[in-house]
N, CA, C and O atoms as a Tinker XYZ file with bonds, in Angstrom:
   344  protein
     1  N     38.328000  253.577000  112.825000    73     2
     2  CA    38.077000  254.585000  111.813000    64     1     3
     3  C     36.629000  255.040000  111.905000    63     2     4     5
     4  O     35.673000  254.265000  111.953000    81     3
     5  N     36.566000  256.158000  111.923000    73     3     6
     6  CA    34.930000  257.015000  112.172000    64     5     7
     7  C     34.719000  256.771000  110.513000    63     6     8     9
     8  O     35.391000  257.003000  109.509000    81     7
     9  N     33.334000  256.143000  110.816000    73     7    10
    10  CA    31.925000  255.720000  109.833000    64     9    11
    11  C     31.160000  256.211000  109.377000    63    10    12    13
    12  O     30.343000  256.522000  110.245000    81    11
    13  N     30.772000  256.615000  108.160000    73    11    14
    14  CA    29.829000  258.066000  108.058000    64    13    15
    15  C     29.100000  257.061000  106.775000    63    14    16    17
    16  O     29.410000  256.260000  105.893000    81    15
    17  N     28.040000  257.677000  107.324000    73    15    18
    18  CA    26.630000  257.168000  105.866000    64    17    19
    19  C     26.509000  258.456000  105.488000    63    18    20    21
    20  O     26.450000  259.512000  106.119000    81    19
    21  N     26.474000  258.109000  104.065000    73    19    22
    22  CA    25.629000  259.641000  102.807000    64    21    23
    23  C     24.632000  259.030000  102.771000    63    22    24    25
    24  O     24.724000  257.809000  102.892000    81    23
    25  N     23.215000  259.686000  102.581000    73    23    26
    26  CA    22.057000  259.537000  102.427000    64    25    27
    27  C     21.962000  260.647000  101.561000    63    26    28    29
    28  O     21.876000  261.781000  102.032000    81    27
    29  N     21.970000  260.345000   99.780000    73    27    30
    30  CA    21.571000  261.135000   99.224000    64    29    31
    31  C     21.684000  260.911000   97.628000    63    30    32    33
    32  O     22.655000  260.596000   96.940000    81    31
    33  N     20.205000  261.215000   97.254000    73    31    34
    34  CA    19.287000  260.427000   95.805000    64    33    35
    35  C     20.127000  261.361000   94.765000    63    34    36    37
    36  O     19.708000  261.101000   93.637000    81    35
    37  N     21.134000  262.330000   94.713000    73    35    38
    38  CA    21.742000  262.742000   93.384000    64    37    39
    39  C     22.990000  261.981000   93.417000    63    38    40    41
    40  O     23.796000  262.292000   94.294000    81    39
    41  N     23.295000  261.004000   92.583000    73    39    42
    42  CA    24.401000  260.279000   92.503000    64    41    43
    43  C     25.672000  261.312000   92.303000    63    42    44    45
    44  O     25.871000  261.573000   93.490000    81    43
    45  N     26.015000  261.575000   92.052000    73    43    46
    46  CA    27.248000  262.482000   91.587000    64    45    47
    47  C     27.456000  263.350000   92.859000    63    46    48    49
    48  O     28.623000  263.615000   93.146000    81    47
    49  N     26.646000  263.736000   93.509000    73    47    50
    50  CA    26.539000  264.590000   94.635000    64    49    51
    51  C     26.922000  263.302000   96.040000    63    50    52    53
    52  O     27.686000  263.632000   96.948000    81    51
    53  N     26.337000  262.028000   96.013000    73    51    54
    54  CA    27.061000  261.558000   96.769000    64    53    55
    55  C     27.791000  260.817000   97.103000    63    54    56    57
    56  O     27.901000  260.274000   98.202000    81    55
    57  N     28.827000  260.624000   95.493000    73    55    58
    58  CA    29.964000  260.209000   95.168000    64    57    59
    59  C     30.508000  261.291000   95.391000    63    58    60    61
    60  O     31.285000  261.102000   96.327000    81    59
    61  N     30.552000  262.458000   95.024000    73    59    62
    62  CA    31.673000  263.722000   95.609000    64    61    63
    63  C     31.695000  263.934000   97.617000    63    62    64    65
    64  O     32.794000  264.161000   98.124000    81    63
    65  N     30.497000  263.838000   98.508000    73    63    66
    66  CA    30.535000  263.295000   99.574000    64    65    67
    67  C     31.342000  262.548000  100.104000    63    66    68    69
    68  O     32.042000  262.779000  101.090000    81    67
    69  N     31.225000  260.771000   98.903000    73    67    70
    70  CA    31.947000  259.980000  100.026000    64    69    71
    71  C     33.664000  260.396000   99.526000    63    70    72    73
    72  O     34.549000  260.169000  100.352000    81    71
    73  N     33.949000  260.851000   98.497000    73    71    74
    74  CA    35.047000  260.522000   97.797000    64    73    75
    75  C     35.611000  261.699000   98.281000    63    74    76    77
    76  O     36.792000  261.735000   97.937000    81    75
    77  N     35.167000  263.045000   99.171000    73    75    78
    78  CA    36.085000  264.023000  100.213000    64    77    79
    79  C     35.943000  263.036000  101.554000    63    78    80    81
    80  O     36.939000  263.063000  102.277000    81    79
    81  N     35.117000  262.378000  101.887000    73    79    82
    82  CA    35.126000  262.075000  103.506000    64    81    83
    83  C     36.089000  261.036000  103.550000    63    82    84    85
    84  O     36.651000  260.799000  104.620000    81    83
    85  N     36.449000  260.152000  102.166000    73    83    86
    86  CA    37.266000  259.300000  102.178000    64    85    87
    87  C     39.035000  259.405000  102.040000    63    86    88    89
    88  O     39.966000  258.710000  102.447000    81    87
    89  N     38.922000  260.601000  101.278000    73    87    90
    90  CA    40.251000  261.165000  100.813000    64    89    91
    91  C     40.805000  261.921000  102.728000    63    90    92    93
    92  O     41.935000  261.895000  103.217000    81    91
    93  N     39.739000  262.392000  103.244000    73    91    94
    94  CA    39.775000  262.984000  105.072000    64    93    95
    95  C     40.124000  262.061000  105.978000    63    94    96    97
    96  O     40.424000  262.313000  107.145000    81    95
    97  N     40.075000  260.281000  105.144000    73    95    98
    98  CA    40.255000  259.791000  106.351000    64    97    99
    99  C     39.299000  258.875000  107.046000    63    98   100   101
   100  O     39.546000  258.029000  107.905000    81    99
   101  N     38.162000  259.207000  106.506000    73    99   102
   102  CA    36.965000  258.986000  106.864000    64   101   103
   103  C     36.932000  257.638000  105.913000    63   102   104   105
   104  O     37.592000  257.496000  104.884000    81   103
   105  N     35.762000  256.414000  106.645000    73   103   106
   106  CA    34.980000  255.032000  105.758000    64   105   107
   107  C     33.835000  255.842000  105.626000    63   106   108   109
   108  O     33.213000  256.448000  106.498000    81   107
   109  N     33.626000  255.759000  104.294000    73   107   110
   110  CA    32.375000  256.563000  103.609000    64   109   111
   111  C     31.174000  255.155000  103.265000    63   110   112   113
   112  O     31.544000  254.073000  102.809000    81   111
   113  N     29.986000  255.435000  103.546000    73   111   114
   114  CA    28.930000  254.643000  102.777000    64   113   115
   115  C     27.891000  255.445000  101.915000    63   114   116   117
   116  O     27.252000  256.363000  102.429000    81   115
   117  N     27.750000  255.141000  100.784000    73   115   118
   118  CA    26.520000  255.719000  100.025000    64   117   119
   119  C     25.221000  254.958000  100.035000    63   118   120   121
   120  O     25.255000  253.739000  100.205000    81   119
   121  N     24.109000  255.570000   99.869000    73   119   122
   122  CA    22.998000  254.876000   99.296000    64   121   123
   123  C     22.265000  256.024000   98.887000    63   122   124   125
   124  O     22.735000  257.145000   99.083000    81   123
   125  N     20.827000  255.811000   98.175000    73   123   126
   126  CA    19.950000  256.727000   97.965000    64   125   127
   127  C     19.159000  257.115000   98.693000    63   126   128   129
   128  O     18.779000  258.259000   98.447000    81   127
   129  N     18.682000  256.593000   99.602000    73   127   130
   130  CA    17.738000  257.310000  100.420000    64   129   131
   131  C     17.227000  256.778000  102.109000    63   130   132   133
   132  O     18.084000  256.441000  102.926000    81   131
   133  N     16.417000  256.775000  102.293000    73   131   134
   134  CA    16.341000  256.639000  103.881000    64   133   135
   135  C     16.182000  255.474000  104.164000    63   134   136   137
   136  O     16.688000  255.032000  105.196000    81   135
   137  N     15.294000  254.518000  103.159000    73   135   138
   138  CA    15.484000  252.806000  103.370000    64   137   139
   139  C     16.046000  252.216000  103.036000    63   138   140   141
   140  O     15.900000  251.059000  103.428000    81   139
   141  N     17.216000  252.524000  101.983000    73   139   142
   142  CA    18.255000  252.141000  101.808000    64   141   143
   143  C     19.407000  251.909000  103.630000    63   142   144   145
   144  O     19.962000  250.971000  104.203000    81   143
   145  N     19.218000  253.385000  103.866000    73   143   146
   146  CA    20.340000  253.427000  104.573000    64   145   147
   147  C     20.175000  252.775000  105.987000    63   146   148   149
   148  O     21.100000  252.260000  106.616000    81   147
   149  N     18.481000  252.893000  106.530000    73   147   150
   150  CA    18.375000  251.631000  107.341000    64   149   151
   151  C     18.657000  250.267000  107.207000    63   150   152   153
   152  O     19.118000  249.522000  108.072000    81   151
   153  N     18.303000  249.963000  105.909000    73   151   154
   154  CA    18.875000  248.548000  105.346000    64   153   155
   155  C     20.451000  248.281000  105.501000    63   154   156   157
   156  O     20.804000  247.138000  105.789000    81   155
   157  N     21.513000  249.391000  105.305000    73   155   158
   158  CA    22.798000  249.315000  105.608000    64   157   159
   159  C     23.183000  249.172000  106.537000    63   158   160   161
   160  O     24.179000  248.463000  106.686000    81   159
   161  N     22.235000  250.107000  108.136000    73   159   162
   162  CA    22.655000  250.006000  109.526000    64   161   163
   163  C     22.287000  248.698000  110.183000    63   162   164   165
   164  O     22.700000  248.232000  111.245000    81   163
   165  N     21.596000  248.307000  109.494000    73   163   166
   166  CA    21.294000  246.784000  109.622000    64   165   167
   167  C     22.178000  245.968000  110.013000    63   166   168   169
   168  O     21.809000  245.121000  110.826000    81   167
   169  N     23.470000  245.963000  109.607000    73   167   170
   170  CA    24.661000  245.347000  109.525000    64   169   171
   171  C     25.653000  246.043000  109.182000    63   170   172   173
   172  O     26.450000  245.444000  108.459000    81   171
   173  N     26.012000  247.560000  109.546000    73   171   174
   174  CA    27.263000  248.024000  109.492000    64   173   175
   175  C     27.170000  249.018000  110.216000    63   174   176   177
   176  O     26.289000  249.852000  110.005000    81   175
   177  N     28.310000  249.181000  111.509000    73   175   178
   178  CA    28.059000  250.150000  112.582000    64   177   179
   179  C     28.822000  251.724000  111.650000    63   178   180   181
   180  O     29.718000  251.962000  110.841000    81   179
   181  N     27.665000  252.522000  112.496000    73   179   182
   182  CA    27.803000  254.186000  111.562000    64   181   183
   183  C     27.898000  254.890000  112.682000    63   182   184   185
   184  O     27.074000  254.787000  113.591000    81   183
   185  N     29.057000  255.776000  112.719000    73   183   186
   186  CA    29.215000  256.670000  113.522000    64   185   187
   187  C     28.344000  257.961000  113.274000    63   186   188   189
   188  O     27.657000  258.386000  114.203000    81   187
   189  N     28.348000  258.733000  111.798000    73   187   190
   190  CA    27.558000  259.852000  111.735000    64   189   191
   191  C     26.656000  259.392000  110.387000    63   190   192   193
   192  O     26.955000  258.541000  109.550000    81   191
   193  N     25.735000  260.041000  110.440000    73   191   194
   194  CA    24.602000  259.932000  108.721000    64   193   195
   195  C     24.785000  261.654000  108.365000    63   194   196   197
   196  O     24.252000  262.501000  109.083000    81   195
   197  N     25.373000  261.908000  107.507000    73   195   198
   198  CA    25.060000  262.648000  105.988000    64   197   199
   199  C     23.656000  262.561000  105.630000    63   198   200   201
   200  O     23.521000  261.578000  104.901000    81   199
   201  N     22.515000  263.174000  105.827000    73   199   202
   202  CA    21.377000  262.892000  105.007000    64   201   203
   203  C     20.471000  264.096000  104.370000    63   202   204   205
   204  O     19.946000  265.023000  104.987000    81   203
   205  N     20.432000  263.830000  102.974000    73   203   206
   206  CA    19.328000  265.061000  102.204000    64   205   207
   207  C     18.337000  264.748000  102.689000    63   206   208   209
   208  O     18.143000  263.660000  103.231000    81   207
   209  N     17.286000  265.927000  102.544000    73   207   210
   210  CA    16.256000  265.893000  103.481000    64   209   211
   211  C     15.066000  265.255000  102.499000    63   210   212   213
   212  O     14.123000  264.663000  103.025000    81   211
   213  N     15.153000  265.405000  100.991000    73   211   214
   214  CA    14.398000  265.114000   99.914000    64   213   215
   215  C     14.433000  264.010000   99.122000    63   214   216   217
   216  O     14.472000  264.207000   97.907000    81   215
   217  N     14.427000  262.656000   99.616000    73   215   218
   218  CA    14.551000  261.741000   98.760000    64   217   219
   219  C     14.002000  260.848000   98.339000    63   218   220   221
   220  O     13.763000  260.246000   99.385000    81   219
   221  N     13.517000  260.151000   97.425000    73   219   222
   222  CA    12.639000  259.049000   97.210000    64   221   223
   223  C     12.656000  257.567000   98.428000    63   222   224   225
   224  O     13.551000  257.264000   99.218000    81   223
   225  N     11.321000  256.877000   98.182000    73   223   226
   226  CA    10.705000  256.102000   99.079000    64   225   227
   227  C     11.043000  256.671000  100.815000    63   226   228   229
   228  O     10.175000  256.857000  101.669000    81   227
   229  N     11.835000  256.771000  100.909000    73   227   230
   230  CA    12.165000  257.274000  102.746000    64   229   231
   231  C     12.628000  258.754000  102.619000    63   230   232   233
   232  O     13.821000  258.803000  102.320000    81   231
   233  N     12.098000  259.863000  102.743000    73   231   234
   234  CA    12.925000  261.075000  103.095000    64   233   235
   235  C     14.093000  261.543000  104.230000    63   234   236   237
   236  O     14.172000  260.659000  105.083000    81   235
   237  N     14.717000  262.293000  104.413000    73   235   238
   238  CA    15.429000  262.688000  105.598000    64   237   239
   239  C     14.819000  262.606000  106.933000    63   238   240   241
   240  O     15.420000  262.152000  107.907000    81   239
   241  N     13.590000  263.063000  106.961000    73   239   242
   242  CA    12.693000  263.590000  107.930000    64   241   243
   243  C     12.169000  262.042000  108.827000    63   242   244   245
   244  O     12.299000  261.884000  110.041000    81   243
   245  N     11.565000  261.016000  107.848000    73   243   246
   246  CA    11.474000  259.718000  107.875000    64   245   247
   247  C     11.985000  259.311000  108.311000    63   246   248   249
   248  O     11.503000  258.811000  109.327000    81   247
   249  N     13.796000  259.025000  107.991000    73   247   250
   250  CA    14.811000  258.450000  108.259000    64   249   251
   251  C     15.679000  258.934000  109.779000    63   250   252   253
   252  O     16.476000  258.213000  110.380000    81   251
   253  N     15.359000  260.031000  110.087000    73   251   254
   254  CA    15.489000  260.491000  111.397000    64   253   255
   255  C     14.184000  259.509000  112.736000    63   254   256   257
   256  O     14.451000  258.714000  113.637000    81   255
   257  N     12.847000  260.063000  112.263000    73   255   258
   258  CA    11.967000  259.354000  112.941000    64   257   259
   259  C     11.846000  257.402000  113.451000    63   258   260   261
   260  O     11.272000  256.765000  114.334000    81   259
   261  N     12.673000  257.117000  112.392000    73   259   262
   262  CA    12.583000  255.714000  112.649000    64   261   263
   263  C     13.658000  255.459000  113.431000    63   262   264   265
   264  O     13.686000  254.739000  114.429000    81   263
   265  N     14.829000  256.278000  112.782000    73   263   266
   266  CA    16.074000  255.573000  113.667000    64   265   267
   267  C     15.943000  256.242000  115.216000    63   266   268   269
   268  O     16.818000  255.753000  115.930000    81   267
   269  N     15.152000  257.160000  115.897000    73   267   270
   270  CA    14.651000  257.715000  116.870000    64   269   271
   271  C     13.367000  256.570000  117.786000    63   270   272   273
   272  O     13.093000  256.417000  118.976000    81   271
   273  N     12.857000  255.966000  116.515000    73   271   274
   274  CA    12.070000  255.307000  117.861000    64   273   275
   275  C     12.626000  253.990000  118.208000    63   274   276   277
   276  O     12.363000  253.294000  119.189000    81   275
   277  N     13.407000  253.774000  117.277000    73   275   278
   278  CA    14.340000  252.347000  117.655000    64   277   279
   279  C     14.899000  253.110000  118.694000    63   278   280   281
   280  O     15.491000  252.332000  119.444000    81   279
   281  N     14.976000  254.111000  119.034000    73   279   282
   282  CA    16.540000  254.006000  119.886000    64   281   283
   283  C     17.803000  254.220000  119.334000    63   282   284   285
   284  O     18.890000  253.697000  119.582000    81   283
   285  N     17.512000  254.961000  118.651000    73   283   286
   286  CA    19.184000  255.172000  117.889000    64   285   287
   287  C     19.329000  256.518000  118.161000    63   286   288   289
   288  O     18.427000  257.270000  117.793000    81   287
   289  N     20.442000  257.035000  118.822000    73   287   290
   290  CA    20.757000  258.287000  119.012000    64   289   291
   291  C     22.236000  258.522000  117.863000    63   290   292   293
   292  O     23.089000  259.326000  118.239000    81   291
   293  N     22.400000  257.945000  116.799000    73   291   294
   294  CA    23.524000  258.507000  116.005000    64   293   295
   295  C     23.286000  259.344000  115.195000    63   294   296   297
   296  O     22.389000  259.409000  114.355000    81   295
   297  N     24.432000  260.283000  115.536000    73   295   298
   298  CA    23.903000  262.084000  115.161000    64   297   299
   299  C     23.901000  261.857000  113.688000    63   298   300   301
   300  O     24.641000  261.096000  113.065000    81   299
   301  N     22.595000  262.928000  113.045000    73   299   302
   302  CA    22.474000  262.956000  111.786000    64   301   303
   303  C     22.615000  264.687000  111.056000    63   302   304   305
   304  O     21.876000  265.587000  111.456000    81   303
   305  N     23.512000  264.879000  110.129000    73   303   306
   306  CA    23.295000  265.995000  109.562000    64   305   307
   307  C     22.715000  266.197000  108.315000    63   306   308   309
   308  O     23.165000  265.711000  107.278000    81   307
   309  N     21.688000  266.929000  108.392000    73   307   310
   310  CA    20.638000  267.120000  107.605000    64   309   311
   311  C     21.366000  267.981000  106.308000    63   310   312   313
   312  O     22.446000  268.552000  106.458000    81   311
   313  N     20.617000  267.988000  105.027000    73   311   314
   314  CA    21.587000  268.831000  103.589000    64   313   315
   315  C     20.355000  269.018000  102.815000    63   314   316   317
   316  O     19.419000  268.236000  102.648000    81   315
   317  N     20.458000  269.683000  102.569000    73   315   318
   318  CA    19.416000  270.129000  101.683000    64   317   319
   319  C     19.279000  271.042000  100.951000    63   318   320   321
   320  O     19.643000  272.114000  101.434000    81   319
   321  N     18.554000  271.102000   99.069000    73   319   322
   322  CA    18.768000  272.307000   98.155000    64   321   323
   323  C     17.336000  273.379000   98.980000    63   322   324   325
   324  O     17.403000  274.559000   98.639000    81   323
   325  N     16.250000  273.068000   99.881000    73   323   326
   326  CA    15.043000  273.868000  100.276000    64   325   327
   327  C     15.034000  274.634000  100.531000    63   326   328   329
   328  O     15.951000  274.674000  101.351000    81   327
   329  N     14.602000  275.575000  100.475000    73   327   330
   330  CA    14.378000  276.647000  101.203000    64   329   331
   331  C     13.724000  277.217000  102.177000    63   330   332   333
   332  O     13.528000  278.429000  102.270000    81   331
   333  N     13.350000  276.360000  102.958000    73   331   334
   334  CA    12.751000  275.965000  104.181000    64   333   335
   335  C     12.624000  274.799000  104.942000    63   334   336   337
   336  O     13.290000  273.810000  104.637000    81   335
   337  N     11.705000  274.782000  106.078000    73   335   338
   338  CA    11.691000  273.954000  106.752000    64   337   339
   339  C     10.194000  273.469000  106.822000    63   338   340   341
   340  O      9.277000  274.257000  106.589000    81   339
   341  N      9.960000  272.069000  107.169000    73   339   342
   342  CA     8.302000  272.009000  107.295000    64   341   343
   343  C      8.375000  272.122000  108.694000    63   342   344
   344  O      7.345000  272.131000  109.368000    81   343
């Protein structure tokens, strides 16, 4: 079964996430934010990351960079309310 992490600090927003990816078929994981969700890959293999780009202690941006210099190539899709990019 394909593995998907939500990475994202509005609760309700990523309970509606896991609760379509789960109803699809999909094993959904939530957490709030980017050190959370390293803390999860820690010990649970993830096929794709869901991640807002804006979130407390670890951002999106963060959470890309780290899992990049480990060596992690698992694709991440970025979400975000911004209106830009830095």
């Amino acid at each position: 079964m394909f593995r998907i992490l939500v990475a994202e600090d509005d609760g309700e927003l990523q309970q509606l996430f896991c609760r379509v990816l789960t109803r699809s078929g999909f094993t959904a994981f939530g957490v709030a934010d980017g050190a959370a969700a390293l803390e999860l890959m820690a010990h649970e293999h993830i096929d794709l990351i869901v991640s807002d780009i804006m979130m407390p202690r670890m951002d999106g941006y963060a959470l890309v960079r780290q899992l990049r210099a480990e060596g992690n190539a698992v694709p991440v899709l970025m979400i975000t309310a911004r209106d830009g990019f830095q």
